[in-house]
Structure formats: C-alpha cells, structure tokens
N, CA, C and O atoms as a GROMACS GRO file, in nm:
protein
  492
    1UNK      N    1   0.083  -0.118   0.000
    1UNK     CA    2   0.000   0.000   0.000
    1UNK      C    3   0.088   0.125   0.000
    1UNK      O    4   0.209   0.105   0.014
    2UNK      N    5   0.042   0.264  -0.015
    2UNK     CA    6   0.103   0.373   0.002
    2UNK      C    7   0.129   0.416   0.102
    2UNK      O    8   0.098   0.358   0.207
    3UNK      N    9   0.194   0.529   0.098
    3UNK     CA   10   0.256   0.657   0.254
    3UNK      C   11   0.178   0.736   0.187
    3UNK      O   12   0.176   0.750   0.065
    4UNK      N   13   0.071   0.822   0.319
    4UNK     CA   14   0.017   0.938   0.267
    4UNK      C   15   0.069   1.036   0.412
    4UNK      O   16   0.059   1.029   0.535
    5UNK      N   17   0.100   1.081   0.362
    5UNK     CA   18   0.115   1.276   0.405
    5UNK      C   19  -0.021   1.338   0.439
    5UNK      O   20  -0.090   1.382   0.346
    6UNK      N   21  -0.061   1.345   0.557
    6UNK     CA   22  -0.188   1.464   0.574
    6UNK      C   23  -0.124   1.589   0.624
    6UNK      O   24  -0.032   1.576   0.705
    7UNK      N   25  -0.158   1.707   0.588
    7UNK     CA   26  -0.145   1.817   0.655
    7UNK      C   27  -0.248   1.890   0.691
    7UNK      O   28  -0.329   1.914   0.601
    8UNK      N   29  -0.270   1.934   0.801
    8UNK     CA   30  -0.389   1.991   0.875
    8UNK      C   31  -0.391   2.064   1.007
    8UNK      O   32  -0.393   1.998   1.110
    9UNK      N   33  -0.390   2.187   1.012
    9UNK     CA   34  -0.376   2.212   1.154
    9UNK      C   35  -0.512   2.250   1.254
    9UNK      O   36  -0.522   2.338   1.339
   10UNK      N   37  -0.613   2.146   1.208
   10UNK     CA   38  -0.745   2.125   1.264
   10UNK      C   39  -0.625   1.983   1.285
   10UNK      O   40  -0.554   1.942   1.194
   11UNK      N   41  -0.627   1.932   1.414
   11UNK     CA   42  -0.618   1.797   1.466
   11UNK      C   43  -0.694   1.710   1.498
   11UNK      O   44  -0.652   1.599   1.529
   12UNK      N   45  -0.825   1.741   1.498
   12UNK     CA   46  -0.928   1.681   1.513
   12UNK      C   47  -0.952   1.594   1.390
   12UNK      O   48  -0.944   1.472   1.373
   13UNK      N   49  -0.988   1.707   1.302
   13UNK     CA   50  -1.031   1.655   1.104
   13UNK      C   51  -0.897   1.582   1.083
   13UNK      O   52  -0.907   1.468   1.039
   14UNK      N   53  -0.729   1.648   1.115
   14UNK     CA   54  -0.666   1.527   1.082
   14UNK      C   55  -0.635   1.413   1.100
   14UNK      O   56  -0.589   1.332   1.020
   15UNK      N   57  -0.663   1.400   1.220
   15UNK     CA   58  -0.702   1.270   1.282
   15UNK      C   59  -0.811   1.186   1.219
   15UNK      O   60  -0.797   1.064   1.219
   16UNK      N   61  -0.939   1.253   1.154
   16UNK     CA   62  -0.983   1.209   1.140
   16UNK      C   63  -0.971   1.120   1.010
   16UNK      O   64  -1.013   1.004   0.997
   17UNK      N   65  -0.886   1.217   0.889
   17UNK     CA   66  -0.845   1.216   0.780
   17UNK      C   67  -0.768   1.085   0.839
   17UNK      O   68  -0.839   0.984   0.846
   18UNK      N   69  -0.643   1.071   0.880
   18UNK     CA   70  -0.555   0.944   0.912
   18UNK      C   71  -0.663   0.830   0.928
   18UNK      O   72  -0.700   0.754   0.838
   19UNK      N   73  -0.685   0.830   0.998
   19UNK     CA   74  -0.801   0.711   1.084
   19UNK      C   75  -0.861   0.673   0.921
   19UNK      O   76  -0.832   0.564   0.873
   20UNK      N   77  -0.919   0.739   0.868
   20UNK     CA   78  -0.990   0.660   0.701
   20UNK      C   79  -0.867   0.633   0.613
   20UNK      O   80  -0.871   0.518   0.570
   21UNK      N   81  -0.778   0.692   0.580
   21UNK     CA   82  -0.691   0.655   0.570
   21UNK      C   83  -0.578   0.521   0.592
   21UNK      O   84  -0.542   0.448   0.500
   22UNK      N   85  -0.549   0.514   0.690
   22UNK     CA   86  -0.540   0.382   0.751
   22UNK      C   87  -0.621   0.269   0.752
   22UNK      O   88  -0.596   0.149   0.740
   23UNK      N   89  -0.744   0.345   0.771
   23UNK     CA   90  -0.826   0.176   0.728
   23UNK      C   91  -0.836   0.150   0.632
   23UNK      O   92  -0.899   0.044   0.638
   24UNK      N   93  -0.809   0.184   0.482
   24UNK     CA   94  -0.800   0.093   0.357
   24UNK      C   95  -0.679   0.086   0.355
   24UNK      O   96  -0.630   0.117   0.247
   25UNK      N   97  -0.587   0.045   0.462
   25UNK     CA   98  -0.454  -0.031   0.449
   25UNK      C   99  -0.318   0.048   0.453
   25UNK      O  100  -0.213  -0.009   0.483
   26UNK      N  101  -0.324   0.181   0.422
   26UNK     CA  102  -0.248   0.278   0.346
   26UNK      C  103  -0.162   0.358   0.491
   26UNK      O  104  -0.237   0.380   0.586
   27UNK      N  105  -0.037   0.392   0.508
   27UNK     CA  106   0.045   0.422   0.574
   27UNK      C  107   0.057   0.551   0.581
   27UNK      O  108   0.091   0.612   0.480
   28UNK      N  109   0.026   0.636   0.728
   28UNK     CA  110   0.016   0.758   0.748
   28UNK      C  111   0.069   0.832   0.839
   28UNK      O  112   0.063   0.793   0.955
   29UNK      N  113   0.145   0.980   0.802
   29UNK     CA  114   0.253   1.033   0.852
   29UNK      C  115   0.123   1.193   0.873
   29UNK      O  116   0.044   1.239   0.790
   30UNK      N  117   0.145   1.229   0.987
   30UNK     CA  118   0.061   1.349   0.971
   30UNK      C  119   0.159   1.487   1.016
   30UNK      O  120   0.234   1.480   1.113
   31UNK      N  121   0.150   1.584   0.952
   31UNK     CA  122   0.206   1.723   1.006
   31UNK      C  123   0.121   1.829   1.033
   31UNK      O  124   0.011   1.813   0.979
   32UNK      N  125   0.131   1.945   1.107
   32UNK     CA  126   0.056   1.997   1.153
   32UNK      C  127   0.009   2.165   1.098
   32UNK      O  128  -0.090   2.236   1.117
   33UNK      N  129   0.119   2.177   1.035
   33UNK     CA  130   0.114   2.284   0.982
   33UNK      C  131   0.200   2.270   0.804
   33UNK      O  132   0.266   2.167   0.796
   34UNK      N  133   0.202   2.351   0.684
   34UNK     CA  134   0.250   2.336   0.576
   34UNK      C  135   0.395   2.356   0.590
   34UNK      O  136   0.463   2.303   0.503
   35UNK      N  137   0.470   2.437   0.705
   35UNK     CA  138   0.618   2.393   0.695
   35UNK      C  139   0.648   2.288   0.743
   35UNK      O  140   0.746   2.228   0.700
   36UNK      N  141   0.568   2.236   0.850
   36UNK     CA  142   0.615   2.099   0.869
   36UNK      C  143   0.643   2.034   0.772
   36UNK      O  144   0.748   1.980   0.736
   37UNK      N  145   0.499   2.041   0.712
   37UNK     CA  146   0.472   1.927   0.586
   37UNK      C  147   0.587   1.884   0.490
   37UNK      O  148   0.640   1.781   0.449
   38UNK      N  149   0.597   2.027   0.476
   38UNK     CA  150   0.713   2.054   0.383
   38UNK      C  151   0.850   1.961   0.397
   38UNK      O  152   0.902   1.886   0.314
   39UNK      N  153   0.890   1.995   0.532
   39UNK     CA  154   0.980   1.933   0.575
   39UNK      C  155   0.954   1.793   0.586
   39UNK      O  156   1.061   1.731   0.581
   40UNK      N  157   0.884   1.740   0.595
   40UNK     CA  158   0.816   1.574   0.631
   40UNK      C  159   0.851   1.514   0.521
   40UNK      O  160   0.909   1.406   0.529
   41UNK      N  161   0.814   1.593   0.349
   41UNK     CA  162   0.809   1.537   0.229
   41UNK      C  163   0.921   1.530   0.186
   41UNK      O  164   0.943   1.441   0.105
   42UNK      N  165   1.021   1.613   0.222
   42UNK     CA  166   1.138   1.643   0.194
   42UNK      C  167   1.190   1.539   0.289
   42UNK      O  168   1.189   1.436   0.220
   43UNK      N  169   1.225   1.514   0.380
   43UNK     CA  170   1.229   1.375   0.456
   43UNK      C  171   1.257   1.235   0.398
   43UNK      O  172   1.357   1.166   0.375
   44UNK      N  173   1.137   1.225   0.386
   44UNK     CA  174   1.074   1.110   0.381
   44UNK      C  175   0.917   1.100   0.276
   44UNK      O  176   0.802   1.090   0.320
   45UNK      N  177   0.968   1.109   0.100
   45UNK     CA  178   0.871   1.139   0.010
   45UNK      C  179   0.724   1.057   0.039
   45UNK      O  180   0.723   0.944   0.086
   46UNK      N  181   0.588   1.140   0.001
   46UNK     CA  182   0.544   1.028   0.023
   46UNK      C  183   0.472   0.979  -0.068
   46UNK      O  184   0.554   0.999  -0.158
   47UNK      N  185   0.364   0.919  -0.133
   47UNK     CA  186   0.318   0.851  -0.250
   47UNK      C  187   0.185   0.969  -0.274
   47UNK      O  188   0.154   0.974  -0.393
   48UNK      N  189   0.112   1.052  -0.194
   48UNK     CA  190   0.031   1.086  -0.169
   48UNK      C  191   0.051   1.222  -0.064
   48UNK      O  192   0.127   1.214   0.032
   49UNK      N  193  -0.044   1.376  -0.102
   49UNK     CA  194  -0.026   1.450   0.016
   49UNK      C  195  -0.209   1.491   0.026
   49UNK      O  196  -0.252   1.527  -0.083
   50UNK      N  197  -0.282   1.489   0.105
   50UNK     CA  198  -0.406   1.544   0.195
   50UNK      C  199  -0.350   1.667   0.280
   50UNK      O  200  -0.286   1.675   0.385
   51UNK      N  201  -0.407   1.769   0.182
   51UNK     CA  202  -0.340   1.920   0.291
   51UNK      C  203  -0.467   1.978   0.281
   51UNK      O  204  -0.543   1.951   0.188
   52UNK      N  205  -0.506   2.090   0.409
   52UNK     CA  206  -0.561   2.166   0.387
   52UNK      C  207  -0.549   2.289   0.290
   52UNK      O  208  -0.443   2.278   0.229
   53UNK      N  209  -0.615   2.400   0.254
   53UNK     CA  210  -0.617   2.432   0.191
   53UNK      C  211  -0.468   2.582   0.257
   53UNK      O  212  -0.351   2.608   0.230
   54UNK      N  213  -0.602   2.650   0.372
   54UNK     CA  214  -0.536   2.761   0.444
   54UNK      C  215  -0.507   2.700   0.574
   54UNK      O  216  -0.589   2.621   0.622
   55UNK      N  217  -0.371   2.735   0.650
   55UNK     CA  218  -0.312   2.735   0.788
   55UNK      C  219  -0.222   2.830   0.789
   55UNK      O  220  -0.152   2.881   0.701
   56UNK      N  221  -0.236   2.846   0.923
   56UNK     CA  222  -0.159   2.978   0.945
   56UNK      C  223  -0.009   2.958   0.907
   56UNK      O  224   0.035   2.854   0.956
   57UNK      N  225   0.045   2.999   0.863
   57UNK     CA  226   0.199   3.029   0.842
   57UNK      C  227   0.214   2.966   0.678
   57UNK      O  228   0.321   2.931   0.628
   58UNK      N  229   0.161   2.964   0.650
   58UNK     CA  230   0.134   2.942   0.502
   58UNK      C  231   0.020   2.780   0.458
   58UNK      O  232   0.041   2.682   0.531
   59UNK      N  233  -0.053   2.769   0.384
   59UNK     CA  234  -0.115   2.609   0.370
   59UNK      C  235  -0.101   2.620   0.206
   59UNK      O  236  -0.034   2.711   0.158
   60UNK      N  237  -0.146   2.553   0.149
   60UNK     CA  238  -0.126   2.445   0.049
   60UNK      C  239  -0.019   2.566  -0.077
   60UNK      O  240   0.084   2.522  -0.127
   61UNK      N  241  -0.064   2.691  -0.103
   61UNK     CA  242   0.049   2.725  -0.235
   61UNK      C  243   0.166   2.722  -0.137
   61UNK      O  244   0.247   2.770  -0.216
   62UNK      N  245   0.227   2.706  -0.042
   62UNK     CA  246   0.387   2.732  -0.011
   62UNK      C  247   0.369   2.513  -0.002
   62UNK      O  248   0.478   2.458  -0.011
   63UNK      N  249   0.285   2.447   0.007
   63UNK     CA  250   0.323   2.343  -0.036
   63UNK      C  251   0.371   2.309  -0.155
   63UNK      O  252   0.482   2.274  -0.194
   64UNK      N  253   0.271   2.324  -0.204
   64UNK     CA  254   0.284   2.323  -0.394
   64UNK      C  255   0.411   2.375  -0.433
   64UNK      O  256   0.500   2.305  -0.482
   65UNK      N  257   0.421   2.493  -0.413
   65UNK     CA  258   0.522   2.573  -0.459
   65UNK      C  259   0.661   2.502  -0.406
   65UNK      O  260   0.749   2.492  -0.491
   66UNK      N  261   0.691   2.453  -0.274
   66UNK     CA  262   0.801   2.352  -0.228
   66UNK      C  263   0.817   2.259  -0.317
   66UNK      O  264   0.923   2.247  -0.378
   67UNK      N  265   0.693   2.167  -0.338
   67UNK     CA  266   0.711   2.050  -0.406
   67UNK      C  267   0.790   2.071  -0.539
   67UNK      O  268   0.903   2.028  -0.559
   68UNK      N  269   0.701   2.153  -0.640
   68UNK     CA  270   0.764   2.182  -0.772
   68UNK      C  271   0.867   2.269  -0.748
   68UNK      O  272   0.914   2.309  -0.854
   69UNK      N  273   0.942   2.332  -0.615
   69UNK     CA  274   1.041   2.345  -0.685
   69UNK      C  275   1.135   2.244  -0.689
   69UNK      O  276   1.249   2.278  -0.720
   70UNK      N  277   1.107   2.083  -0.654
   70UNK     CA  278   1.220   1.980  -0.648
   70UNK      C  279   1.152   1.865  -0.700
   70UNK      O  280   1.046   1.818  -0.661
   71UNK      N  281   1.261   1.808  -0.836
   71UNK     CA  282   1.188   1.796  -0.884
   71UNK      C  283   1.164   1.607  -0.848
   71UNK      O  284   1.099   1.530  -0.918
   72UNK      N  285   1.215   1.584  -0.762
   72UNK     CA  286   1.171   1.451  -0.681
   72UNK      C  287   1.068   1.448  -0.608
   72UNK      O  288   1.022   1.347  -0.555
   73UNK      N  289   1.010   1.597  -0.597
   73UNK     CA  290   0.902   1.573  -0.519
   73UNK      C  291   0.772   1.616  -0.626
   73UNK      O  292   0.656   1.584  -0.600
   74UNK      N  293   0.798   1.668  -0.709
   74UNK     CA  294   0.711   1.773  -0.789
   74UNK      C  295   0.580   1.662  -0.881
   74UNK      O  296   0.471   1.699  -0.924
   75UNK      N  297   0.645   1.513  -0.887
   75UNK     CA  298   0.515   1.430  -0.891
   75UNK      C  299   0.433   1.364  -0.784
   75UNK      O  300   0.358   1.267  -0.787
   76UNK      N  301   0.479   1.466  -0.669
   76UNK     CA  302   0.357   1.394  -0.561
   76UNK      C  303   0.220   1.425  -0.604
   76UNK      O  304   0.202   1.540  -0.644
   77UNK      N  305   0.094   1.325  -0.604
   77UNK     CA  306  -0.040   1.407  -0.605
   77UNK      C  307  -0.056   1.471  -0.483
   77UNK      O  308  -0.010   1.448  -0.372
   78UNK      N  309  -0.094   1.515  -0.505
   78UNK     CA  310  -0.212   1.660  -0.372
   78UNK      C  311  -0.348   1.654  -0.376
   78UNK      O  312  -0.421   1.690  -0.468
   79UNK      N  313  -0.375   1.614  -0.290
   79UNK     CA  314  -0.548   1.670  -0.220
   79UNK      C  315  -0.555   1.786  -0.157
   79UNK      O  316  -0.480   1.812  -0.062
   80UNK      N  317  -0.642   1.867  -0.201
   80UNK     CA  318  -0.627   1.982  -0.140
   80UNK      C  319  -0.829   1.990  -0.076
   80UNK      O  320  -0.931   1.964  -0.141
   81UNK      N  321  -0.815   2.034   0.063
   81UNK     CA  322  -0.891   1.981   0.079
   81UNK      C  323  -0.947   2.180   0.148
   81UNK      O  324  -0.890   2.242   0.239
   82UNK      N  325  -1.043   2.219   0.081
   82UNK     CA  326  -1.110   2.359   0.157
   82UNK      C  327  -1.219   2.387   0.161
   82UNK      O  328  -1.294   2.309   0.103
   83UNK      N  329  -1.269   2.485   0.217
   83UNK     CA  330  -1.438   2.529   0.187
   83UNK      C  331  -1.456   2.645   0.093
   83UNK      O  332  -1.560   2.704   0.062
   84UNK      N  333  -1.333   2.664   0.055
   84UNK     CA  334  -1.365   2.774  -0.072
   84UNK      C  335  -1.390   2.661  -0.196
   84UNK      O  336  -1.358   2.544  -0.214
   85UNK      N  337  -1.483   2.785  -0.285
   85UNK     CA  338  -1.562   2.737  -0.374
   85UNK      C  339  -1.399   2.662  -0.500
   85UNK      O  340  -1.289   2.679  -0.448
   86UNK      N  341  -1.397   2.604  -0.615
   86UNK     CA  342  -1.347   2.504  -0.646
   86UNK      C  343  -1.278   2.610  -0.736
   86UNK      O  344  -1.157   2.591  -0.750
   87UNK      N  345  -1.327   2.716  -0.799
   87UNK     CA  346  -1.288   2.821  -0.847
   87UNK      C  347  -1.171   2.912  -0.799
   87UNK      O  348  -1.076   2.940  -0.871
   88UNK      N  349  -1.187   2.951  -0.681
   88UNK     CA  350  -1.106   3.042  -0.647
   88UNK      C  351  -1.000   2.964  -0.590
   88UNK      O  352  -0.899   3.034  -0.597
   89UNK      N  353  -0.963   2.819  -0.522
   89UNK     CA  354  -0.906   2.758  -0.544
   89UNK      C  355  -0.785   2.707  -0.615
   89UNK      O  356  -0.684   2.648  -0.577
   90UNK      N  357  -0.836   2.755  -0.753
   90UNK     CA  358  -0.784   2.682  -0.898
   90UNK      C  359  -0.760   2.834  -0.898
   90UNK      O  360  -0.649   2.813  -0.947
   91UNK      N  361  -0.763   2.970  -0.887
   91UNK     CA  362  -0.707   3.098  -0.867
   91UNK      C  363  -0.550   3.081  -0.806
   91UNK      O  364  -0.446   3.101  -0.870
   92UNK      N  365  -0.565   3.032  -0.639
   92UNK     CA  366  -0.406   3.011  -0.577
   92UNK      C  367  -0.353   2.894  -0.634
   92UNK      O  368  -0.248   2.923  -0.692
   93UNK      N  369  -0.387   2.744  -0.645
   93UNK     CA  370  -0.296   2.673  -0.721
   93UNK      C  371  -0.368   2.575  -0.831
   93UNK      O  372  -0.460   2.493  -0.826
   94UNK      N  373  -0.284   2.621  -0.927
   94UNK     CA  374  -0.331   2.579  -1.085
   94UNK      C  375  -0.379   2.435  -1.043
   94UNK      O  376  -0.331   2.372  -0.948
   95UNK      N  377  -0.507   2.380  -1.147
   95UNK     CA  378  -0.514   2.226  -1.181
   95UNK      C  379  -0.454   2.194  -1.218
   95UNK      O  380  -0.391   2.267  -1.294
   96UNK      N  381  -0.406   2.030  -1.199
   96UNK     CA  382  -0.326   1.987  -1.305
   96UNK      C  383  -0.338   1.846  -1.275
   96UNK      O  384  -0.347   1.829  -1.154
   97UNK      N  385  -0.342   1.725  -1.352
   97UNK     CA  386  -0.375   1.574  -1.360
   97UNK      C  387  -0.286   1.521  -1.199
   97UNK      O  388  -0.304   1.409  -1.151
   98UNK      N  389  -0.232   1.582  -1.164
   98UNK     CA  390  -0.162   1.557  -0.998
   98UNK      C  391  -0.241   1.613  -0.886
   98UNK      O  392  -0.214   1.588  -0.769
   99UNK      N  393  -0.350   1.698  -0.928
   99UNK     CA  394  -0.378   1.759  -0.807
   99UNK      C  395  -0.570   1.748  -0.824
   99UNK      O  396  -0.634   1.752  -0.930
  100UNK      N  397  -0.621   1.735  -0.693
  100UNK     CA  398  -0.753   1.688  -0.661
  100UNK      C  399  -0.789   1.822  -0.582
  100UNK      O  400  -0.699   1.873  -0.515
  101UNK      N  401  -0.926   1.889  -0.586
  101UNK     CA  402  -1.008   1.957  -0.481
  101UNK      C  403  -1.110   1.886  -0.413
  101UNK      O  404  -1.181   1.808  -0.476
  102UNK      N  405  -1.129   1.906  -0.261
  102UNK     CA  406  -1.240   1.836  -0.191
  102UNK      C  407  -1.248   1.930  -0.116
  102UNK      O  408  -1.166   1.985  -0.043
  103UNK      N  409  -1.396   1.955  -0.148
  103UNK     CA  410  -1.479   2.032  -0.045
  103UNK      C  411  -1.509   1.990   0.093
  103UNK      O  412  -1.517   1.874   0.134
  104UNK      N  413  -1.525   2.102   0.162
  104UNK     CA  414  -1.566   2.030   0.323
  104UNK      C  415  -1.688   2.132   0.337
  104UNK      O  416  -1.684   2.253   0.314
  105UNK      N  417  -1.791   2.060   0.378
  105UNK     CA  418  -1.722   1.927   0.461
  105UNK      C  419  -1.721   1.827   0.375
  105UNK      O  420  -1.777   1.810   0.267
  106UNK      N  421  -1.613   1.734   0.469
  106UNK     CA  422  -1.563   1.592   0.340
  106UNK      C  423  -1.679   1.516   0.320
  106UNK      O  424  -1.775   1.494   0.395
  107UNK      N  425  -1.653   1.483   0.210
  107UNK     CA  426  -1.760   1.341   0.189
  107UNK      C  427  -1.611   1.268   0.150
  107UNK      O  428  -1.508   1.301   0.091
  108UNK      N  429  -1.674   1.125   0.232
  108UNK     CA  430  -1.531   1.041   0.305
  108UNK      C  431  -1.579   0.966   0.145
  108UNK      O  432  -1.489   0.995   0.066
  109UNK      N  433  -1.638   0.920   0.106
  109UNK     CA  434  -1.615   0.811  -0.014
  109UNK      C  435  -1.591   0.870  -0.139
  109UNK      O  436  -1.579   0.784  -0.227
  110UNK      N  437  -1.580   0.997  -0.183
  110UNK     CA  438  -1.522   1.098  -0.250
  110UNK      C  439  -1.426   1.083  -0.248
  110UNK      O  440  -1.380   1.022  -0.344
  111UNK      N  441  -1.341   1.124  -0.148
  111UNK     CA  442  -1.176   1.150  -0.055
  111UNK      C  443  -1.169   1.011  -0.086
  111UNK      O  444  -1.086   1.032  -0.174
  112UNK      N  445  -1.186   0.875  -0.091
  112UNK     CA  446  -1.125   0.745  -0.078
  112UNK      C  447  -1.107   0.741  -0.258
  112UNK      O  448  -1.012   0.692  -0.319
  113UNK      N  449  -1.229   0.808  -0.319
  113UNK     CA  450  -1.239   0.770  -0.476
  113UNK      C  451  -1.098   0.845  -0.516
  113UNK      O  452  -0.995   0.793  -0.560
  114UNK      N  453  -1.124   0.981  -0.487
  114UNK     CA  454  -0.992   1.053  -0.510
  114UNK      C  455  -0.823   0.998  -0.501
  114UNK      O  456  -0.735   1.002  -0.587
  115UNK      N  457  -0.821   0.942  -0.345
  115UNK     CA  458  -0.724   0.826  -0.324
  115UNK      C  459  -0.722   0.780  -0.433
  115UNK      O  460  -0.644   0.834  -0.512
  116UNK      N  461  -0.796   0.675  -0.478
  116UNK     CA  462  -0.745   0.570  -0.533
  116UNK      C  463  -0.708   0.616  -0.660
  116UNK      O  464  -0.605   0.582  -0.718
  117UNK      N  465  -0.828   0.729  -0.720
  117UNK     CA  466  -0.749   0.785  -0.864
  117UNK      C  467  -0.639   0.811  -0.876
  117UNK      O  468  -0.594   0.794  -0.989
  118UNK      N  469  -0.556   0.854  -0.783
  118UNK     CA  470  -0.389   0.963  -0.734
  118UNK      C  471  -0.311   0.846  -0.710
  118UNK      O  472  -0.197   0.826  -0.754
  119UNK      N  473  -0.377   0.771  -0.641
  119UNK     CA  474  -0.292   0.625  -0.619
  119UNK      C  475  -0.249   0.542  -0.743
  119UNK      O  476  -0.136   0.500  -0.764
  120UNK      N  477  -0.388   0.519  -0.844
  120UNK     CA  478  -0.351   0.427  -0.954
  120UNK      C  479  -0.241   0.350  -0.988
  120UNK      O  480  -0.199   0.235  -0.971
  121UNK      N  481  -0.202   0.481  -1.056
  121UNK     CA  482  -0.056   0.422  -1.115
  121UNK      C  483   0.015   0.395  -1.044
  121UNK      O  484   0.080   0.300  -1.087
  122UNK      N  485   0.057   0.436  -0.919
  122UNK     CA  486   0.172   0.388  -0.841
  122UNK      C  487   0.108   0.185  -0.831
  122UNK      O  488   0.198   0.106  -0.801
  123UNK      N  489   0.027   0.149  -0.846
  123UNK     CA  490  -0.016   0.008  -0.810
  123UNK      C  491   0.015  -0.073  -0.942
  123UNK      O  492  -0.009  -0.193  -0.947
   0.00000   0.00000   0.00000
C-alpha cells in the first residue's frame, strides 16, 4: 500500500483524515502545519499529500510551490482539501492531472475515490 502525508492544523479533522486513511490499508505520517509538511516530504517522500487548503503560516500554495520546486518531489499528487468554492481555489494553485479539490465538509467516499485515482498508477 502507500505513505500518505496529511497536513492539517485542525487535529481533530486530521485525525480524522488518518483514521480513514489507515483503514483501507495505506500508511500515514501526519504534520501539523505546511512547513512541517514541507519538511516531512522532503524527509521522507510520500506517495500521496491530503493538505488543507489555508493554515496559518502558510497552507497548500507554499506546499505546492516547495514540491515543484524539487523535482523529486514535484510528482507527488495533492489533495487539497477547503471550503472555498473550487474556483477560487484553482485561482491560488493551478489544476493539473496531480492535483484533486475536496470540499468540506468531506464526503469520506469521495476522498477514498480521489485516493485511489492519485494512487492508480503507483499500483
């Protein structure tokens, strides 16, 4: 199975995010904020990242923007997970066949479909 990366600095939702996660088998590293994250991926790559969208000290474009600038990391997929509309979204970081939006609140069998699309090919 995969390593997924959650980032979230709601600990509650990321917890909760891990916990579904883990139960379809899949191996999970959580950080708490997007420099963590950052640092986590850079670490220790992982097959998969679940970030929120906004956290304080930067959330998902200073992810994005980390990832592509290296380029071992720059094919991770991304879930980007917010309550802004899907639009303005796709305003801070471009679509692109690597990267997923999920609205919250989550719908958990969405988020698993998404998984597995991002997952695919690695299987």
């Amino acid at each position: 199975m995969a390593t997924i990366l959650v980032i979230d600095d709601d600990s509650t939702l990321r917890g909760a995010i891990a916990l579904m996660i883990s139960s379809r088998g899949h191996t999970v590293i959580q950080a708490p904020d997007a420099h963590t994250g950052v640092i986590t991926a850079r670490r220790q790559p992982p097959d998969l990242i679940i970030s929120d969208m906004q956290m304080p000290g930067g959330g998902a474009p200073l992810i994005i923007k980390s990832l592509d600038d290296q380029p071992h990391l720059a094919k991770i997929p991304v879930i980007l997970i917010s309550s802004m509309p899907a639009d303005k979204l796709k305003d801070w970081v471009p679509e692109s066949g690597l990267r997923r939006y999920h609205p919250k609140p989550l719908k958990w069998d969405l988020l698993g479909q998404q998984v597995d699309e991002l997952l695919a090919p690695k299987r």
